[in-house]
Structures are given as C-alpha cells and as structure tokens.
ZAGU-100305 format. One line per field, with one value per residue (C-alpha): x, y, z. Coordinates in pm, whole numbers, plus 50000, padded with zeros to 5 digits. Last residue first. Example, Ala and Ser with C-alpha at 12.3 -4.5 7.8 and 13.67 -1.06 7.14 Angstrom:
xx = c(51367,51230) $
yy = c(49894,49550) $
zz = c(50714,50780) $
//
This chain:
xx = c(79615,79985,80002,80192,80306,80136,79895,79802,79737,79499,79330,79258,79110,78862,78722,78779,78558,78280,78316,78242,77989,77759,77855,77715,77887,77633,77818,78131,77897,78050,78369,78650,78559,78740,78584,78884,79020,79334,79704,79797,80070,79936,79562,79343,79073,78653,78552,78561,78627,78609,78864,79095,79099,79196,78946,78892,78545,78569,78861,78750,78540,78273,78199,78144,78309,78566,78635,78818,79123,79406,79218,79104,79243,79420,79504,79580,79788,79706,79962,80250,80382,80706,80943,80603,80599,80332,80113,79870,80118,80471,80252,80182,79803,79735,79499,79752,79914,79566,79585,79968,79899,79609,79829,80071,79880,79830,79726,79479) $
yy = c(10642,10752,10960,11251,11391,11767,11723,11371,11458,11798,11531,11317,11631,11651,11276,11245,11538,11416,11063,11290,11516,11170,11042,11357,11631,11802,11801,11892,12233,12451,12401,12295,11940,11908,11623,11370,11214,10960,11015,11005,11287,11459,11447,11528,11785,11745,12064,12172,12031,12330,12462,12197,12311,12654,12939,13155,13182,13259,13477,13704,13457,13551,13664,14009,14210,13945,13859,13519,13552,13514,13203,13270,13215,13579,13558,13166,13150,12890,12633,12542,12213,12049,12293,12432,12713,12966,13127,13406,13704,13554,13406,13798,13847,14057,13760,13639,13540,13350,13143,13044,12932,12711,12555,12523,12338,12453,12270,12405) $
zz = c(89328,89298,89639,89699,89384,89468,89147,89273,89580,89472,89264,89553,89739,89512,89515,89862,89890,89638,89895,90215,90084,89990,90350,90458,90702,90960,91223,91053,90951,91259,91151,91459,91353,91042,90908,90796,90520,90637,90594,90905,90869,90582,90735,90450,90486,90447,90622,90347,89987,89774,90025,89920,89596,89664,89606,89280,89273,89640,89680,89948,90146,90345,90695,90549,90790,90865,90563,90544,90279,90500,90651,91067,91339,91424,91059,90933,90601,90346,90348,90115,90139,90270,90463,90625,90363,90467,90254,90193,90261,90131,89792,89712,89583,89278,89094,88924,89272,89370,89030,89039,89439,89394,89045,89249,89479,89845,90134,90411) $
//
C-alpha cells in the first residue's frame, strides 16, 4: 500500500516511527508487511490498529493502483475482491486519484 505524506505525518503523530511502518522502495513509501500481513493488522483482534486514522489507500481496499501498469485493480489475494462492485470500484478510483495527485504522479 502507498503512502502520502500526509498518511505518513498523521500515523507518526500518532507515536508511530516511519522506519517501523514503512518501507522506502527508492520511489514511494509503503506500508510495511509483518509475516504477510500490514504493520498495523492485529492479529488477535483481526482488526486494524489505526483505523480512524488509516492511509488513504486503505480506505480504498482491495481497490489498489498498479504503479507500474498504471491501471486500478481488485486485489485478489482479499477475500472481499470477489465481491467488489462497480459502484466500490469508481468511489475507489475516486480516492485513490487524490492520493496521485498528492504524490505528483498523475495530473488528472
């Protein structure tokens, strides 16, 4: 999952340090995966830690954008992709366009 700055500035003023929930890809920031899962997946509770204060792109799961091919995709290793709506699909697009925009890689 892709960072913002403004993801990243909200999760460190919440206690976190960005060199335990991120990884710097020599592009982006990334959320940091923990024996598969998100550094902030609870195991115990099988919720989010961070919830109300969650990156963008989460908000928009499984609905990610593909850097490389740059397309909006379902993320099919969730086990909601299946069940993924056209209507979910556009309000993702919608969200993760504005997490683009804030990272200066697209214009539209």
């Amino acid at each position: 999952m892709i960072l913002a700055p403004s993801d990243i500035e909200r999760l460190e003023s919440l206690g976190f340090k960005r060199e335990d929930f991120a990884v710097f890809d020599g592009q982006l920031y990334r959320l940091r995966n923990v024996d598969g899962y998100c550094f902030f997946y609870d195991k115990e509770t099988g919720r989010c830690r961070v919830y109300p204060y969650r990156p963008v792109g989460c908000s928009a799961y499984p609905i990610v954008f593909d850097v490389e091919t740059q397309e909006y995709i379902v993320d099919t290793e969730c086990p909601l992709a299946s069940t993924t709506s056209e209507e979910e699909i556009g309000k993702a697009r919608d969200i993760l366009g504005e997490l683009l925009r804030e990272l200066g890689l697209t214009d539209e």
